[in-house]
C-alpha positions in Angstrom: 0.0 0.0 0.0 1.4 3.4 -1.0 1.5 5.6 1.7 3.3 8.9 0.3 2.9 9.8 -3.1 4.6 12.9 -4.8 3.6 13.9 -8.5 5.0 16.2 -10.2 6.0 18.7 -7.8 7.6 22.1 -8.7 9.0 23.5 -5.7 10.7 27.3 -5.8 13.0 29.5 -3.9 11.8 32.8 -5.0 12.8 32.7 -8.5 15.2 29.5 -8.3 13.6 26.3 -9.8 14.6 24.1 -7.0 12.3 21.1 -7.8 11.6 20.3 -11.6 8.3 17.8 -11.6 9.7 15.4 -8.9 7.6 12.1 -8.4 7.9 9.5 -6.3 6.5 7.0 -3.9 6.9 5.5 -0.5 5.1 2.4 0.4 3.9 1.5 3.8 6.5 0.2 6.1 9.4 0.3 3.4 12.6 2.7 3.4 13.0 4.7 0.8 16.3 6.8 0.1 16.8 9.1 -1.7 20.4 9.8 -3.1 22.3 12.6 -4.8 24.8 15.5 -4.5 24.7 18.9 -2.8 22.3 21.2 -4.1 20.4 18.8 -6.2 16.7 19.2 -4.2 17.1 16.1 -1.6 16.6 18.0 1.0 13.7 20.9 -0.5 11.9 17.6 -1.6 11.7 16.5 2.6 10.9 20.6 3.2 8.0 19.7 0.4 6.4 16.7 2.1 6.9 18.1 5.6 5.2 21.8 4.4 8.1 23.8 5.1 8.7 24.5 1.6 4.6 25.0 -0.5 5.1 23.3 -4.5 3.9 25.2 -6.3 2.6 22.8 -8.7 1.9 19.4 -8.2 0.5 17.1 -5.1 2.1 15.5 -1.8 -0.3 12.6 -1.2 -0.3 10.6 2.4 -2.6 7.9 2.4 -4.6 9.4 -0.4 -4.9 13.3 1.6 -3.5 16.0 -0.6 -1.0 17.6 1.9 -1.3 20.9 0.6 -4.2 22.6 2.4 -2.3 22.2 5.7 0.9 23.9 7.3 3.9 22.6 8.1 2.4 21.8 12.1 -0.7 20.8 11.1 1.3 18.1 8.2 2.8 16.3 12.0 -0.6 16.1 12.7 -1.7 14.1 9.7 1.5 11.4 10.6 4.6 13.3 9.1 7.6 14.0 11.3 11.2 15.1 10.1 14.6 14.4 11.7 16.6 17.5 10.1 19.7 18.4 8.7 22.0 19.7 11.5 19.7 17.8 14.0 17.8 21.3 14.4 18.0 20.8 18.2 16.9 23.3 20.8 20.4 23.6 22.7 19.1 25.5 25.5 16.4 23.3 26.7 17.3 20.0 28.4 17.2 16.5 26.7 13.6 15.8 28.4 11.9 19.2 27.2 13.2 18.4 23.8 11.7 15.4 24.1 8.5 16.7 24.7 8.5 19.2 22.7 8.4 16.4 19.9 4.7 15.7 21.3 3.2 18.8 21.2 0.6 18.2 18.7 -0.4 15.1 21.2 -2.9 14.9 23.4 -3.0 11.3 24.8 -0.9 11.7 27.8 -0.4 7.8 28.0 0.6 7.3 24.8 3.0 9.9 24.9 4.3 8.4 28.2 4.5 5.1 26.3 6.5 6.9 23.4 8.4 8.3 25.3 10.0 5.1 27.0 10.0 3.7 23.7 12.6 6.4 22.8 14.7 5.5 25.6 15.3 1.7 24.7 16.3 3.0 21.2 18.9 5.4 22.7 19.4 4.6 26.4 21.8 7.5 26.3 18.8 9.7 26.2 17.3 8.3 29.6 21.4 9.1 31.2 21.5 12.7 29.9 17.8 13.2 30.9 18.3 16.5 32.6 21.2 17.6 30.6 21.2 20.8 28.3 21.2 19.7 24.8 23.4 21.9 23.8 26.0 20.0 25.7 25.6 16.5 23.9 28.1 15.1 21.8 27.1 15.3 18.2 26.0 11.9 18.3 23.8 12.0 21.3 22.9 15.1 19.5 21.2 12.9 16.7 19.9 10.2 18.7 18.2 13.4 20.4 16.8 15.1 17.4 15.6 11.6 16.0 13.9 10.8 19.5 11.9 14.4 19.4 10.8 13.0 15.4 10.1 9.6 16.9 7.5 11.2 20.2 5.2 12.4 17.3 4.6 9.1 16.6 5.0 9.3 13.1 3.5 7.2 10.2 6.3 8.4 8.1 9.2 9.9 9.2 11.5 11.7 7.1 15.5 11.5 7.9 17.6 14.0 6.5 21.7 13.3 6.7 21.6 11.5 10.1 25.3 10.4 9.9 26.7 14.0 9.0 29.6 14.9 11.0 29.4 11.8 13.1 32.6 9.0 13.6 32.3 6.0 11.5 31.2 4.0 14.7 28.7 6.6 15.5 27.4 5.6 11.7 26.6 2.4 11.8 25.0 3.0 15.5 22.7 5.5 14.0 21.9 3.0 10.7 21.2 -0.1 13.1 18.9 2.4 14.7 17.3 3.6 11.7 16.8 -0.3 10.9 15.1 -1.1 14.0 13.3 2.4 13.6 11.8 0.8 10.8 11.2 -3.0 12.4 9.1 -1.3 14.3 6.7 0.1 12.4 7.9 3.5 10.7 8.0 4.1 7.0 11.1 6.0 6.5 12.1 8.5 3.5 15.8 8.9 3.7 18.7 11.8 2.8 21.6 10.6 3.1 25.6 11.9 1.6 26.7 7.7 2.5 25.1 6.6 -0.3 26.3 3.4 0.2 25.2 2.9 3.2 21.5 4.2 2.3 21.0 1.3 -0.2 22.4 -1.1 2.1 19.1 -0.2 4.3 16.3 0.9 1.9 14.4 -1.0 -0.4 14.3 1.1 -3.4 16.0 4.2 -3.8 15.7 7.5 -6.4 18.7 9.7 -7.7 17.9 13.0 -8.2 20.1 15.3 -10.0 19.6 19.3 -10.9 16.0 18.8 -9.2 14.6 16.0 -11.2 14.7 12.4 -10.3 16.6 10.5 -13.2 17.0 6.8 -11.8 14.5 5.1 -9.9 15.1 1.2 -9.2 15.7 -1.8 -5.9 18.2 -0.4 -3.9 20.3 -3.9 -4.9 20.0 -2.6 -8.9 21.0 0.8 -8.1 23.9 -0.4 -5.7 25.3 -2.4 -9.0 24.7 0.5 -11.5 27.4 1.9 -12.8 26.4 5.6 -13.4 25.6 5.7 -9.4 29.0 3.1 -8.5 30.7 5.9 -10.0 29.2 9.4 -9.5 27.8 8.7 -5.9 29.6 5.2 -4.4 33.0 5.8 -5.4 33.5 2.8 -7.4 34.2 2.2 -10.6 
């Protein structure tokens, strides 16, 4: 079952072109990634779905509901969170007002209780730095955080843009396993991510998008032996 569907979106930055008639879908409990370099429109596509960013033509459809009545707080209502780039954390507040923060559209107090432990077996770290400033985290814990705060909006689909930025290669493939188990769970996931290789080695099916237009869509396996993405966006040749 197809639980986003883009089509055809133009997306615009005052006068600057930024999406060319991208389409694309995400199925229910599948991850999707979605691969290509700087500048490109991976990340103004996420800004599109999430209603940061309005198309200006075209539809964003979640579960058949055209996303583009409602603003960007009203699209976490509908089942839409996003885990930005930079980790977009509130560095002042502590680790547990983040936290709830994430939940602020949420008015089941139990649930949000239950969600809330659920976020602390994923990253156990979060339950130790508790009362900490966020500010103060590690960039890692930094992540975990700002994935946590996505994750206590209980999300149908949440939307991951360059979790591993900045982070140690061991602090990688902690945040991968997570974004696996993430998705075990439950949660359909559209994924940005620069480690391209590590993307496919998670997602189902992935899209390359170049100059704001998608120009490859295939099984993450197919794209992972292509040679056009082995060179341009693995490294290999």
């Amino acid at each position: 079952m197809t639980l986003l569907d883009i089509r055809d979106i133009h997306t615009y930055y005052g006068n600057i072109h930024a999406l060319k008639g991208i389409s694309l879908t995400v199925d229910e409990g599948e991850i999707v990634t979605l691969i290509g370099s700087n500048g490109a429109g991976k990340t103004t596509t996420l800004r599109s779905v999430c209603g940061l960013q309005k198309p200006r033509q075209g539809s964003i459809l979640l579960n058949g509901e055209d996303l583009g009545a409602y603003k960007a707080h009203q699209v976490v209502g509908k089942g839409v969170a996003m885990v930005p780039e930079g980790r977009g954390i509130f560095a002042r507040l502590t680790v547990a007002e983040n936290l709830d923060l994430g939940a602020y559209n949420r008015r089941d107090p139990q649930g949000v209780r239950e969600d809330l432990e659920y976020v602390f077996s994923i990253f156990p770290r979060l339950r130790e730095r508790n009362r900490q400033v966020a500010g103060t985290l590690s960039g890692g814990e930094q992540q975990m955080l700002a994935t946590g705060r996505a994750l206590m909006a209980r999300p149908h689909l949440l939307l991951m843009d360059e979790p591993s930025m900045g982070l140690a290669p061991l602090l990688v493939d902690a945040i991968f396993d997570v974004i696996r188990t993430i998705n075990r769970k439950g949660t359909t996931i559209l994924l940005v991510e620069q480690n391209a290789l590590m993307a496919l080695s998670i997602a189902a099916r992935g899209y390359v998008i170049q100059s704001g237009r998608i120009v490859l869509a295939d099984s993450a396996a197919k794209l992972t032996s292509n040679a056009m993405v082995r060179k341009a966006y693995l490294g290999m040749e």
